[in-house]
C-alpha positions in Angstrom: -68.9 22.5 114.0 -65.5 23.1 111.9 -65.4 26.2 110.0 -64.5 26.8 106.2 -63.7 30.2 105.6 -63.2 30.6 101.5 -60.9 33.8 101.5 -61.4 34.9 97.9 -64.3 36.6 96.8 -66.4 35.0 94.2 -69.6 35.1 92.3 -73.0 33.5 93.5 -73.4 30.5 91.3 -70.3 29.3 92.6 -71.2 29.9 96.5 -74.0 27.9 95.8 -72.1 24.9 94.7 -69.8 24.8 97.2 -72.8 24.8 99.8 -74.2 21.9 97.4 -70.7 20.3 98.1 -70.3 21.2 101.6 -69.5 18.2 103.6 -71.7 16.7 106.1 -71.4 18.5 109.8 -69.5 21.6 108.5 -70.0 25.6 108.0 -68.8 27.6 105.5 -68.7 31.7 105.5 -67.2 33.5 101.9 -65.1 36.8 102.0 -67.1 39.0 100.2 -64.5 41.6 99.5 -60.5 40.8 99.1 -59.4 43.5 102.0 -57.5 42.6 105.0 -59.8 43.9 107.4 -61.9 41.5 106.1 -60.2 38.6 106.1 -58.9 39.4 109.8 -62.5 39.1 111.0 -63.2 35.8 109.3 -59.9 34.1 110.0 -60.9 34.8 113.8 -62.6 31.8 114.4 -61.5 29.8 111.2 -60.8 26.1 111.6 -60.1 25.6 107.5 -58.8 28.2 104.4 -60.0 27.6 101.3 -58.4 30.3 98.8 -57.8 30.7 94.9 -56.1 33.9 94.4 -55.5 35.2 97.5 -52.5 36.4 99.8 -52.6 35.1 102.8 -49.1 36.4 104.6 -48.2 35.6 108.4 -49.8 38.8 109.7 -53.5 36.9 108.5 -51.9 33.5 109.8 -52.1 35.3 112.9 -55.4 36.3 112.9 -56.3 32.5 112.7 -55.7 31.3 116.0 -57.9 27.9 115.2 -56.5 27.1 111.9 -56.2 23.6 110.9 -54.9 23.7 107.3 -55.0 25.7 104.3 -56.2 24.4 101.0 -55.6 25.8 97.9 -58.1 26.3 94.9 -55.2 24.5 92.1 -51.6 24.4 92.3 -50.1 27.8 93.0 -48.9 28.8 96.2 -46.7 31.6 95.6 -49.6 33.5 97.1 -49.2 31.7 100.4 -46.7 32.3 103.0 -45.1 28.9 102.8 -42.5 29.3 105.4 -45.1 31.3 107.7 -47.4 28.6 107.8 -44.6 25.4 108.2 -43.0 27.6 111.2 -46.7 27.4 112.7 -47.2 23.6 111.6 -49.8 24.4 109.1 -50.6 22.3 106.9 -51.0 23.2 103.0 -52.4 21.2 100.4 -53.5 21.9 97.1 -56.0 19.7 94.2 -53.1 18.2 92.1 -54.3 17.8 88.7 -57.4 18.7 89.1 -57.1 21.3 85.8 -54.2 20.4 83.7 -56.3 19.1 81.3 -58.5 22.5 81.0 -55.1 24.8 81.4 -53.3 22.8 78.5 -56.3 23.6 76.4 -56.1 27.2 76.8 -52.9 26.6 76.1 -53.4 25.4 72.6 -56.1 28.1 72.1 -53.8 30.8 72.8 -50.9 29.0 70.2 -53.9 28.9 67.7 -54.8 32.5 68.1 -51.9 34.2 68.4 -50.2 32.5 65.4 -53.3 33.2 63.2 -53.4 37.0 65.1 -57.4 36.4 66.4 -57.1 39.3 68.2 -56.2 41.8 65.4 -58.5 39.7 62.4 -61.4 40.3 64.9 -61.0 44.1 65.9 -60.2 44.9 62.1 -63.6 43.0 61.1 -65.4 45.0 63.7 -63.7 48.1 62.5 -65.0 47.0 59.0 -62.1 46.2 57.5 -61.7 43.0 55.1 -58.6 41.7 56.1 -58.4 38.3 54.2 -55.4 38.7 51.8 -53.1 40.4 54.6 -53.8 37.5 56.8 -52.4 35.0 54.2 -48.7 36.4 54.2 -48.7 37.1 58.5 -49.9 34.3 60.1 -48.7 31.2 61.1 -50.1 27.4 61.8 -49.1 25.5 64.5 -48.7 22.1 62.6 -45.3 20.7 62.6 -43.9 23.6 64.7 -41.5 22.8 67.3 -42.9 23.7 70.8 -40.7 24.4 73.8 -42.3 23.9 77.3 -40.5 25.6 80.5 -41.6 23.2 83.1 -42.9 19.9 82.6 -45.3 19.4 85.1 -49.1 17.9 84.8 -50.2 21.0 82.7 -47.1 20.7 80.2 -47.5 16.7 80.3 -50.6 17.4 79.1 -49.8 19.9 76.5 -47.3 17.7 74.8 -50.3 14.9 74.8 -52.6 17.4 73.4 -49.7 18.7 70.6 -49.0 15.1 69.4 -52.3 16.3 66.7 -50.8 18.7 65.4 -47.5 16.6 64.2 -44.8 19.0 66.5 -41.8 18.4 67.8 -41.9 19.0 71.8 -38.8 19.8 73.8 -39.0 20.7 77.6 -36.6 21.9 80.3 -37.5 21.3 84.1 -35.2 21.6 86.8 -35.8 17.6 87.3 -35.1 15.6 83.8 -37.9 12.8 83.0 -36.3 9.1 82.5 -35.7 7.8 79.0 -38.8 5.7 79.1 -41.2 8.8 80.4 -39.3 11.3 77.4 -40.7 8.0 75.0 -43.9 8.4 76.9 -44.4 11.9 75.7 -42.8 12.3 72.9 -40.4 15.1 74.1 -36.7 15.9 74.2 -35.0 17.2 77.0 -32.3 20.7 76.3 -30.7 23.1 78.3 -32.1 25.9 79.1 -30.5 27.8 76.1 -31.9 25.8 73.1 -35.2 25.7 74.4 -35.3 29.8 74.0 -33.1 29.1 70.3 -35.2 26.3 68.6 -38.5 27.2 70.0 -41.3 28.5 67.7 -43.4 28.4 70.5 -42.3 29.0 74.3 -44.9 27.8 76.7 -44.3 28.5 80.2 -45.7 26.1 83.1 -43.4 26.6 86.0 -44.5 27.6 89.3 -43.0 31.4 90.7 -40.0 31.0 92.2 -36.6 33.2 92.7 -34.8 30.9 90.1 -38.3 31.3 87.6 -39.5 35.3 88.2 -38.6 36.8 85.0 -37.3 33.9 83.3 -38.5 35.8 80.5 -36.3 39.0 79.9 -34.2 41.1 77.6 -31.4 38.4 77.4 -33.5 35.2 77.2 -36.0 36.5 74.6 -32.9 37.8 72.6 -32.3 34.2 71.8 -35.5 33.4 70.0 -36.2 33.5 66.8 -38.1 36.1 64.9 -40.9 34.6 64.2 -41.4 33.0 67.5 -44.3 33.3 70.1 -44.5 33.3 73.8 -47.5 31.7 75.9 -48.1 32.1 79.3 -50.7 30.3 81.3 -48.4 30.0 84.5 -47.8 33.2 86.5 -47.4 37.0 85.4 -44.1 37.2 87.1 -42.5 35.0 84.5 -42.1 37.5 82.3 -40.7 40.9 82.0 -43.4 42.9 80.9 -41.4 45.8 79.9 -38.9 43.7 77.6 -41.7 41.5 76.5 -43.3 45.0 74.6 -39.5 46.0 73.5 -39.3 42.5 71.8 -42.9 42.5 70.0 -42.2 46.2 69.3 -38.9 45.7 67.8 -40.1 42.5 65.9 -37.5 40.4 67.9 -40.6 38.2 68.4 -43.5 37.5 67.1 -45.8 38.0 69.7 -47.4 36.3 72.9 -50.4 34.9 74.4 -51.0 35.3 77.6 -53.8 34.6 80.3 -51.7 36.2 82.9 -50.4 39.3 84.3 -47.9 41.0 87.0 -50.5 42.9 88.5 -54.2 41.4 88.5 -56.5 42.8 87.4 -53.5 44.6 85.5 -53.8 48.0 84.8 -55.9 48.5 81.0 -53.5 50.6 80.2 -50.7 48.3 80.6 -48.6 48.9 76.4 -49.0 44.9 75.8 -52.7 45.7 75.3 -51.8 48.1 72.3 -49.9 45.7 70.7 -51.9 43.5 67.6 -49.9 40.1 68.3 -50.8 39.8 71.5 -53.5 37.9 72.9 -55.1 38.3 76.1 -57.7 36.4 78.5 -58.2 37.4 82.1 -56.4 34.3 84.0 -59.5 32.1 83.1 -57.2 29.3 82.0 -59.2 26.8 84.0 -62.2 28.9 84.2 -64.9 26.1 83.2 -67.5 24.0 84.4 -66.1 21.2 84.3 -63.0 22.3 86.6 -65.0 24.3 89.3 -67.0 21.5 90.2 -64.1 19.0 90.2 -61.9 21.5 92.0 -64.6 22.2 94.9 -65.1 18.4 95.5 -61.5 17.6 95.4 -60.6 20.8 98.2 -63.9 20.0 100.1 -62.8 16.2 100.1 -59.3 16.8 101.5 -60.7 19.2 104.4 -63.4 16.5 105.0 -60.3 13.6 105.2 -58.0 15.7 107.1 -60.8 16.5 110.0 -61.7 12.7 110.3 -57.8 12.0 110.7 -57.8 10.2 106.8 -54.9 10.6 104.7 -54.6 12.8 101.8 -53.2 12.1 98.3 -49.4 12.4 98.6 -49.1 15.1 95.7 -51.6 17.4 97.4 -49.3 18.1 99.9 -47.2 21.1 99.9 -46.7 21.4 103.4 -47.6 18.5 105.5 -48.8 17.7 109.0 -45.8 17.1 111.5 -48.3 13.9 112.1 -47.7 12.0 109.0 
């Protein structure tokens, strides 16, 4: 009987939908802590991984002597040893779309709250403090803004969708320029890399990690931007600098930031961005609902399911794929 092994630990209620969505004529066994050691002991006799955020290097690789591929819970695989697992001839797939919807949503939220400063109106309330008439003269709307998206992948296609309510003007940048006809499509304009840090009241970042994206965000770039800009990032921690990202709230170079994601995670509480009033923070729960756990389950499940009976896969789930196909 094949053999799931779902690397990072999780919470009951969603154990027990993944056994409600466990394929016919399979097992499945769940880390229960997010060590190596135990990981090793699973991985022994692994035939499938099924991971969210998770390492998994080429020293666990090797502890998987069985493994047939590795699927990923979303799109991210900067946590994965990419080049570890094609020199074994590992497959690596991931569910394509399966949350862009739900991650350009939290998207918007964190526009809408950090612009109108949620964070410091709601701890000022709880304080007792009546904050109405400071609010008027510090906050921002998000109507008619112009938006600037680093990437322009599902998640960003679906944040320029969601923006076309509130009236702003989109412009993207992504290493790979849509046609005239998909720009039209999405109401966006394509600029270099430059303008899109110049114009932009709001940045929102939705590229993957990558040597040519860690840091993206840093002294020079955010020196750019305007004053009363705002930074959101729904991507990965490693796209900003931290340290400059404080210097520039600090300072006032920037407005502030919204971000559901962090270097380190958990980061560390005392990490200064948490001091700082306009900044707004969630704990990477971008596409942390209902909705997108159960989708994301049946669509990893399925592709294990096709890949053991020999079935193709969707051609954008692949990352790395069989030497078969």
């Amino acid at each position: 009987m094949p053999k799931i092994v779902f690397l990072t630990p999780t919470v009951p209620a969603l154990r027990a939908e993944m056994l409600g969505f466990l394929p016919s004529g399979f097992e499945i066994a769940f880390a229960q802590k997010n060590e190596k050691s135990c990981h090793r002991e699973l991985l022994k006799d692994a035939d499938y991984v099924f991971l969210g955020a998770t390492y998994l290097d080429n020293d666990l690789m090797e502890s998987a002597p069985q493994l047939k591929m590795i699927q990923k819970w979303g799109i991210g695989v900067d946590k994965i040893d990419i080049e570890a697992a094609r020199s074994r001839g590992i497959p690596v797939a991931i569910t394509n779309g399966a949350n862009a919807v739900q991650v350009a949503e939290h998207a918007i939220l964190l526009m809408l709250a950090t612009l109108r400063r949620l964070t410091y109106a709601q701890k000022s309330f709880a304080a007792g403090q009546w904050i109405n008439a400071e609010l008027r003269t510090t906050c921002f709307q998000l109507s008619e803004k112009t938006v600037g998206l680093f990437g322009f992948g599902n998640i960003a296609k679906q944040v320029a969708k969601q923006l076309s309510g509130f009236h702003a003007q989109v412009l993207y940048y992504s290493r790979q320029r849509m046609t005239d006809d998909e720009e039209r499509h999405y109401n966006v304009q394509y600029v270099d890399i430059n303008t899109l840090f110049s114009q932009s009241d709001i940045l929102s970042l939705h590229a993957p990690l990558s040597a040519a994206t860690f840091e993206i965000v840093n002294q020079k770039t955010l020196s750019l931007m305007k004053p009363s800009s705002i930074i959101i990032n729904t991507a990965r921690g490693e796209l900003i600098n931290e340290k400059d990202l404080v210097h520039a709230i600090h300072e006032k170079h920037i407005f502030g930031a919204g971000l559901d994601v962090f270097v380190s995670e958990p980061p560390d509480m005392n990490n200064p961005l948490f001091t700082l009033d306009n900044v707004v923070v969630t704990p990477h729960a971008a596409a942390s609902v209902k909705e997108v756990v159960t989708r994301v389950i049946m669509h990893g499940l399925k592709n294990i399911a096709l890949f053991e009976q020999g079935f193709a896969l969707d051609e954008a789930d692949w990352v790395v794929r069989p030497k078969s196909y």
